[in-house]
C-alpha positions, 0 to 999 in steps of 0.5 A: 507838526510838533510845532503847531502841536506845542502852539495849540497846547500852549494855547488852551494850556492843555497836555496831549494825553492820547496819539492815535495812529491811523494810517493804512493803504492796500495795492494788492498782487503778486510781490513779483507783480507789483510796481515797485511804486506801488510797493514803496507807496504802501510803505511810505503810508503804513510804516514811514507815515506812522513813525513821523507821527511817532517821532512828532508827539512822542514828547508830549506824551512824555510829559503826560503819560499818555497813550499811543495807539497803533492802527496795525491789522491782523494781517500783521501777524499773517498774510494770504496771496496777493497781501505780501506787500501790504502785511509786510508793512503791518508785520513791521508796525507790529515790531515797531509798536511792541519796539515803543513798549518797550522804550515809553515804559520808563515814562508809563506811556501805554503803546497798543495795537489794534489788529482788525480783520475786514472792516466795512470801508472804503479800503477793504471794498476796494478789494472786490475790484479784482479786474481793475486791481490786475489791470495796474499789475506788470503786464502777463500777471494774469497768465502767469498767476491765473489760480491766484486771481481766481482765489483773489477774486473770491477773497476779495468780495469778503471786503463787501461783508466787513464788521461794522467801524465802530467795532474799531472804534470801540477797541481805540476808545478802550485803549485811550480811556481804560485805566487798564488798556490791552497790549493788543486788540483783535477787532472782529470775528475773522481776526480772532479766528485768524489769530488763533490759527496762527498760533 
């Protein structure tokens, strides 16, 4: 990848000046539940998935103190039932972006997060598919965890009433253009809510 990176910047003698991360994937269910395949699907995408590109253009924001935007989530900083694995791998890009803060200052590379709640696309919509989410469980969750499919179930319909897309989009603009670019940004109502529950 840094490689065609360099040709084509060599080619229009241009500077990269923003990376925008944004790589996410969701298999809900009990962790017990869950196919380890799964499991490490999840992480592969969300975590592995991000730091390659990390580790693939950091140097060329190094040379144009640049910007790196995270597309974490608010279920990186809490999670419900059925989440566990999926917050598990936006707890750990949380850790990782507030790790490359830390890193990049030195070359004043600005590194942030944007923490939506439930946004209206194809991933959060796939959440309202409760049925056929169970049926790729290990056989038997749905007797041993019949409280939490019913729960999930009603949770997952709220991915038919997310924020619009822009609200995201509008927050990774802000964070590439201003000249004063937030550590992290909670995209909708729930995240905000969400958050502040947290703490």
């Amino acid at each position: 990848m840094a490689c065609e990176i360099e040709s084509k910047l060599k080619e229009g003698n241009r500077r990269l000046f923003a990376v925008v991360n944004n790589a996410g994937v969701i298999t809900n269910g009990p962790i017990e539940m869950q196919p380890m395949k799964s499991v490490e699907f999840q992480f592969d995408v969300n975590v592995l998935g991000q730091i390659r590109v990390i580790q693939e253009t950091t140097k060329f924001l190094r040379e144009s103190h640049g910007r790196m935007v995270n597309t974490v989530s608010i279920a990186g900083r809490t999670t419900t039932g059925c989440i566990g694995a999926y917050s598990g791998s936006k707890h750990a890009m949380e850790a990782i972006t507030d790790a490359c803060r830390l890193e990049l200052k030195p070359w004043k590379i600005s590194v942030s997060a944007i923490e939506p709640g439930v946004i209206d696309t194809s991933l959060a919509r796939s959440a309202a598919n409760n049925d056929e989410i169970w049926d790729k469980l290990k056989p038997g969750a749905r007797e041993i965890y019949p409280e939490l499919f019913v729960a999930s179930s009603k949770s997952g319909q709220l991915g038919l009433a997310g924020e619009p897309v822009d609200t995201v989009s509008d927050a990774i603009i802000h964070a590439v253009t201003s000249s004063h670019p937030k550590t992290r940004y909670l995209v909708g109502t729930d995240a905000k809510v969400l958050a502040f529950l947290k703490w």
